[in-house]
N, C-alpha and C positions, 0 to 999 in steps of 0.2 A: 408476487413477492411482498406488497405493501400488508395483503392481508396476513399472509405468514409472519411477518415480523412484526404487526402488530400481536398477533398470538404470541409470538415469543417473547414482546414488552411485556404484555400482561401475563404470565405464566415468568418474569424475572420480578414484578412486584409482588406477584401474589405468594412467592416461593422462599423469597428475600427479605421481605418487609420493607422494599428500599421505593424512594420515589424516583420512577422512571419518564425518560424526555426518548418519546419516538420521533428524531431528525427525519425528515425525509428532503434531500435535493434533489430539485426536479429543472433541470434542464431542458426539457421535453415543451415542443413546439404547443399552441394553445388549445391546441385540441384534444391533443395527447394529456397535456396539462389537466383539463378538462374530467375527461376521463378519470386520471388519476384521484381527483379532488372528488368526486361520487365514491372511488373504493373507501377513501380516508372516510368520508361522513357515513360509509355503510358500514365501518370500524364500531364492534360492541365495544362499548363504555367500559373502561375497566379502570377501576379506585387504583388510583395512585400514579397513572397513564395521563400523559399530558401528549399530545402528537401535534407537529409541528410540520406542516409540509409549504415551502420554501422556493418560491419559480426565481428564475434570475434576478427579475426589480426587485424583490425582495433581500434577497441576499445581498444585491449592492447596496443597496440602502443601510444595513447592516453597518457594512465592511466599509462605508465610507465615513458613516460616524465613528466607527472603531478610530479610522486610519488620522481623522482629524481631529480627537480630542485625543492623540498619541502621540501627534507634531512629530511622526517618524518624516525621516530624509524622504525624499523623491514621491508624495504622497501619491502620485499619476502611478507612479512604478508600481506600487506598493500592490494598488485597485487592481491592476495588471495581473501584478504576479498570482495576486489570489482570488481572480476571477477571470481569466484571458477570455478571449473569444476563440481557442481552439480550445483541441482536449488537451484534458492534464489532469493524471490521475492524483499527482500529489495536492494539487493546489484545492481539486474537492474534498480532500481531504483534510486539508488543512483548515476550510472553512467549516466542516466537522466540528474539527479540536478546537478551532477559536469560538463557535459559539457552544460547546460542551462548558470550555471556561467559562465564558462569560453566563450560565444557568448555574453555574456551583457543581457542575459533574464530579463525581470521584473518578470515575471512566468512562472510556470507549469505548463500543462494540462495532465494528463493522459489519454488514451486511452486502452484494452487491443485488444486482437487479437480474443479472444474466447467473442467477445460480438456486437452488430451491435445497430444502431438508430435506433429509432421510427421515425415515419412519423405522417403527420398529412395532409389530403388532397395534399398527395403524394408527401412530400418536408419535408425531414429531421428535426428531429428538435435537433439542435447543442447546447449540452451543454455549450460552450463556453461563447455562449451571456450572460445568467445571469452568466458568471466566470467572465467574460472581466470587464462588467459594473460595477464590484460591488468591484476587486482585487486591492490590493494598497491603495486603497482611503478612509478616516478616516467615521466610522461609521455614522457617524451625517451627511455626505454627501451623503449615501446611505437610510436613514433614509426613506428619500421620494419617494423612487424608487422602493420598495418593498411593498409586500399585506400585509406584519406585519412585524412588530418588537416587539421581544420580549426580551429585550437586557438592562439592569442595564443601565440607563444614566452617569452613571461615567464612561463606557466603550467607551462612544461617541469618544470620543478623539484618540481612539487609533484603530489602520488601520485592515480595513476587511483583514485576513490573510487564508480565507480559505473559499471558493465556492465548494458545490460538491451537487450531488445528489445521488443515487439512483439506483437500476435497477428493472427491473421486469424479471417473464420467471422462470429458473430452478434456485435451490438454488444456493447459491455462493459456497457450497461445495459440491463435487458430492457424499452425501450420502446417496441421496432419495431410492438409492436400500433396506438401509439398514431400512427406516421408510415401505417400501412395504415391507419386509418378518417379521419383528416383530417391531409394534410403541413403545411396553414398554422397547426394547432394544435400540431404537432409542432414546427416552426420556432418557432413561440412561447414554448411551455417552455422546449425546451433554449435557449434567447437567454437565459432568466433566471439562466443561472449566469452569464455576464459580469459585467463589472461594468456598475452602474445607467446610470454615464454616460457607454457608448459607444454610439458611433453605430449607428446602423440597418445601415450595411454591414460594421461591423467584426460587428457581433451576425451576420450570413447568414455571413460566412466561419467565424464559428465554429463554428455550425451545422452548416455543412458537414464538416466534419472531426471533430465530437465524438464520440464515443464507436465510432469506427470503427476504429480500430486501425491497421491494413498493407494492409486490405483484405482482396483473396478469393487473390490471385496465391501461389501455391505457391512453397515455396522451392526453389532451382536450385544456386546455389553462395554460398560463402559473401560476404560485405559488410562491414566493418568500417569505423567512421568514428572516428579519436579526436578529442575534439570537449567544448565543454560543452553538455552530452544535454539539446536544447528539453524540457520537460515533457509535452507532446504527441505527443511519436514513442515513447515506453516506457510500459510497463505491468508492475502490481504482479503480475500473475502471471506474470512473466518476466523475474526482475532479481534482481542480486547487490552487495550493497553490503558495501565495506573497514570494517573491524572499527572503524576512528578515527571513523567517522560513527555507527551504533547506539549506542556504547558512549558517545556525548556526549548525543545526544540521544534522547528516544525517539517515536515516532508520534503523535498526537491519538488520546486513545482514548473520544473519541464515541460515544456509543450510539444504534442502528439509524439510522446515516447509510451512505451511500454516497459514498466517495473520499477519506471519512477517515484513510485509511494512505496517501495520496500524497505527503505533507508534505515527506519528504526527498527527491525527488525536488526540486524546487524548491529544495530547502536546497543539496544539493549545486551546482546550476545558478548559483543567486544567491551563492552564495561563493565562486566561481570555481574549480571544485574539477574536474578535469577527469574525463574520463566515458569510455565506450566504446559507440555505439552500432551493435547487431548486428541482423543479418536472420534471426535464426533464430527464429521467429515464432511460438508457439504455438497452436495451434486453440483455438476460445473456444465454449463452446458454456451452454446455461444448463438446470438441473435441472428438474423437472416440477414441482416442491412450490410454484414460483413461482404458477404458473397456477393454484392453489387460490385458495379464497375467501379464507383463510386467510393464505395466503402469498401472495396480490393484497393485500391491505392492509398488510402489512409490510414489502412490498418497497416499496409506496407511498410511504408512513409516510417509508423509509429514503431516497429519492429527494428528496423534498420537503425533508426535513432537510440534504439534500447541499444543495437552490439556497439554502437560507436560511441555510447556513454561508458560503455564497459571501461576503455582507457581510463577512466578518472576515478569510477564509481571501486575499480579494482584497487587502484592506489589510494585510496581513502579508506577502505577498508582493512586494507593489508599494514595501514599506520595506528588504526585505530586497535586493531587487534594487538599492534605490538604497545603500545598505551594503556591497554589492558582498563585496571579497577582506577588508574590515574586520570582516567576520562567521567570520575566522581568527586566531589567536593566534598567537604566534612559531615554533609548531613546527608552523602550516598542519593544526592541529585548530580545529573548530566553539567556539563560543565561544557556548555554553550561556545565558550571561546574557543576553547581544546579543539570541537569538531571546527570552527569558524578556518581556524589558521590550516588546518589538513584540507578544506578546503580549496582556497585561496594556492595554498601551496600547490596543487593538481594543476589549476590552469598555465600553467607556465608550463607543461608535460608538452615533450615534441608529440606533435602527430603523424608522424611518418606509420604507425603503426593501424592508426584508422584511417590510412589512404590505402592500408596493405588491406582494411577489411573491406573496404570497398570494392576492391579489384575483384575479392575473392565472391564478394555481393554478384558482383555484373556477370562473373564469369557463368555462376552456378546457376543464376536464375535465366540467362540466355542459355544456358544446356537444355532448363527446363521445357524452353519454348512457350508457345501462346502466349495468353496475360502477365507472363513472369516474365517473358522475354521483352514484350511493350513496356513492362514496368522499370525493366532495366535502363533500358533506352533511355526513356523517361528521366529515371535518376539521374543521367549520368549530366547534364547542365547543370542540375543541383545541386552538385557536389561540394566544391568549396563553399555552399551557404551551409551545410547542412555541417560540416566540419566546425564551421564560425559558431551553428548555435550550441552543438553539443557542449564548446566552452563557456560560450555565454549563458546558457545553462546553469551551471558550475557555479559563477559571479553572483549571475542572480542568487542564488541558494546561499550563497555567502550572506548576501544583503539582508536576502531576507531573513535570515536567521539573526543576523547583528539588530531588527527591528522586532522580532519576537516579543522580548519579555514587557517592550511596552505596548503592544496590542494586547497582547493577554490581560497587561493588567487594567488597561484603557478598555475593555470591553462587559468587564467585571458589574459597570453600572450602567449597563442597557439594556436590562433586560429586556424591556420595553421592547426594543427594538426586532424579536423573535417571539410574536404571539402565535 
C-alpha cells in the first residue's frame, strides 16, 4: 500500500499542479518499521512529493510540542487522547488532520493499509481525482462537473466539504464468520447498532446493507453525484475532507472501538455541507493477525464497544440532524460548541439499553459456540468497565474537541517538527 499511494501522491501533483505531503503512520513494531522505511526510500522521486513516514517517538514528539505551546487543560490527557497505547481509529486520525494543519494542507485524503485500488485496463484508478476536483470549491462550481446533482440549490453557495467513495471485496467488519455459522445470529447483532427503538423492519434493512460497501461490481467508468453524502454509501478508507471541517473539529478518539472515526461524515451530512459522492471504489480486504486468538479477542472487544457506543453516537446524530445548517456559523464553518453541548448532553443518557445489548451479545455468541462462546464468558466480568468507558468516551471527545482550535492553531509553527 505505501507504494500504491505513493503513486497516487504523485499522479495528484503531477494532475493537479498542487504540492503534495505523503503522511504515513506507522505504528508497526521495529522491524516491521524497518521494512517499511526501505519501500518509502525505494519510492520514485516525484516533483512536488514530500513523504513523511512517522513511527510513534516521532509523533509524540510532535503532539507534545503541539500540546505545550497550546497550554490546553490536562496536557497528560491531551498526549493520551491522541496517541493512547491501544487502538483508536479516531485519534490516528486525528494526528493526520493535526499535522495536515500544521504543513498548510487544504485537505485530507485517507488511505488504509488493509485495502488496495482497483484497476481498470491495468492503471489504478485514484480516488483522488474526483477528491481533488470537487474539494474547497463552492458547489455551483462543481455543478457541471459531475453525472448528477442532487443538492437543494440554497446549498450552492457553500463549498464541497467532503469527497469520498466506497469499497468493494470483504465487509468492512470482519464478521462474515459469524453470518457463515448462523445468518439469524448474524441479523441479530448487527440490528444492535440501530437505534433501540426501531422497528424489526427498519432493523432487517439495515442489516442488509451494513457493513457491505458497493459491493463486488468492478469499476467501469467514472460516476459522480454532487449531493449531501448519505453516511452509508462512503467509507473512511476512501475519503477526502476540506481543511474547514478537520481544522474545527476533531474525530472521537475511542479506544479499541470500531467506527469511531466516522463522526464527520455525519457532521458534514447534518450541517448541510455539501459532499461528492464517487464510484472509485477501493478493494477492502482484512489482515491475518485478526484470526489469532489474540486478535480474535480484540477485534471482538472493538466490535462490541462500536454497538454500545451506538447509544450515544445515535442521539448525537439524530440532534445534529435536527440542528441542520444551524450547526454553521456565518462563514459556513462547523460550529464546534453546537457539536460540544450534543455531546456532553448524551453522557447523562440511561444505559439500561446497552445492558439490553449486551445480554443480547452473550446470548448470541454462546449460541455460536467455540471462540464466540469463550469470548462470551470472557466479556461477561467486563461488563460494567466497558459500559463506564463507552461514556467516558463520550467526555473525552467533548474535551477534546473544546482543546481543538488551539492545537491546530499551536501547531501551525512546527513544521520543523514533521521532516
Amino acid at each position: 500500500m505505501i507504494s500504491a499511494i505513493g503513486a497516487e501522491a504523485a499522479y495528484a501533483a503531477r494532475h493537479f499542479g498542487v504540492e503534495v505531503h505523503l503522511l504515513i503512520l506507522d505504528s508497526c513494531d521495529e522491524r516491521t518499521h524497518a521494512e517499511h522505511a526501505r519501500t518509502v526510500a525505494a519510492l520514485a522521486p516525484a516533483p512536488h512529493v514530500t513523504v513523511h513516514h512517522l513511527d510513534e517517538a516521532r509523533q509524540r514528539d510532535f503532539l507534545r510540542a503541539v500540546i505545550d505551546r497550546a497550554r490546553v487543560p490536562k496536557p497528560d490527557l491531551m498526549l493520551d487522547l491522541m496517541l493512547p497505547s491501544e487502538v483508536s481509529y479516531g485519534a490516528c486520525t486525528n494526528r493526520a488532520f493535526l499535522i495536515a494543519a500544521a504543513l498548510g494542507c487544504r485537505s485530507v485524503h485517507r488511505r488504509d493499509s488493509d485495502s488496495r485500488y482497483q484497476t481498470k485496463d491495468g492503471v489504478p484508478v485514484f480516488p483522488v481525482h474526483p477528491e481533488l476536483t470537487a474539494l474547497g470549491r463552492r458547489a455551483a462550481e462543481v455543478a457541471g462537473e459531475v453525472s448528477q446533482k442532487d443538492l437543494d440549490p440554497a446549498y450552492d453557495g457553500r463549498p464541497v466539504s467532503m469527497a469520498g467513495g466506497s469499497f468493494i471485496g470483504e465487509l468492512s467488519v470482519d464478521i462474515a464468520e459469524i453470518r457463515a455459522l448462523d445468518p439469524d445470529v448474524y441479523d441479530n447483532v448487527v440490528g444492535l447498532w440501530a437505534p433501540g427503538h426501531w422497528t424489526a423492519e427498519r432493523k432487517r434493512q439495515l442489516v442488509a446493507e451494513s457493513f457491505t460497501g458497493a459491493g463486488t461490481a468492478p469499476y467501469t467508468e467514472d460516476r459522480t453525484q454532487l449531493t449531501l453524502v448519505d453516511p452509508m454509501r462512503v467509507d473512511m478508507c476512501n475519503i477526502g475532507f476540506e481543511h474547514r471541517v478537520y481544522e474545527r473539529m476533531p474525530l472521537p478518539p475511542a479506544r479499541n472501538t470500531i467506527g469511531s472515526d466516522y463522526f464527520h461524515i455525519h457532521l458534514v451530512h447534518d450541517a448541510t455541507l455539501p459532499g461528492v459522492l464517487h464510484n472509485r471504489h477501493i478493494e477492502n480486504f482484512h489482515t491475518p493477525e485478526r484470526r489469532t486468538h489474540t486478535g480474535f479477542t480484540a477485534y471482538q472487544t472493538r466490535f462490541v464497544k462500536f454497538l454500545l457506543s451506538m447509544l450515544y453516537f445515535h442521539f448525537v446524530y439524530d440532534r445534529m440532524a435536527a440542528t441542520g445548517a444551524a450547526l454553521l456559523d456565518d462563514r459556513q464553518e462547523i460550529r464546534a460548541d453546537a457539536v460540544v453541548a450534543l455531546l456532553r448532553e448524551s453522557t447523562g443518557l440511561d444505559r439500561t439499553e446497552n445492558e439490553w445489548r449486551l445480554d443480547q451479545v452473550d446470548r448470541a455468541y454462546r449460541r455460536l459456540g467455540g471462540r464466540y462462546a469463550q469470548f462470551a464468558a470472557e466479556l461477561r466480568p467486563r461488563r460494567a468497565r466497558l459500559l463506564d468507558e463507552v461514556r467516558q468516551d463520550m467526555e473525552d471527545f467533548a474535551l477534546l474537541t473544546e482543546s481543538w482550535t488551539p492545537l491546530v492553531q499551536s501547531g501551525r509553527g512546527l513544521l520543523g517538527a514533521t521532516p
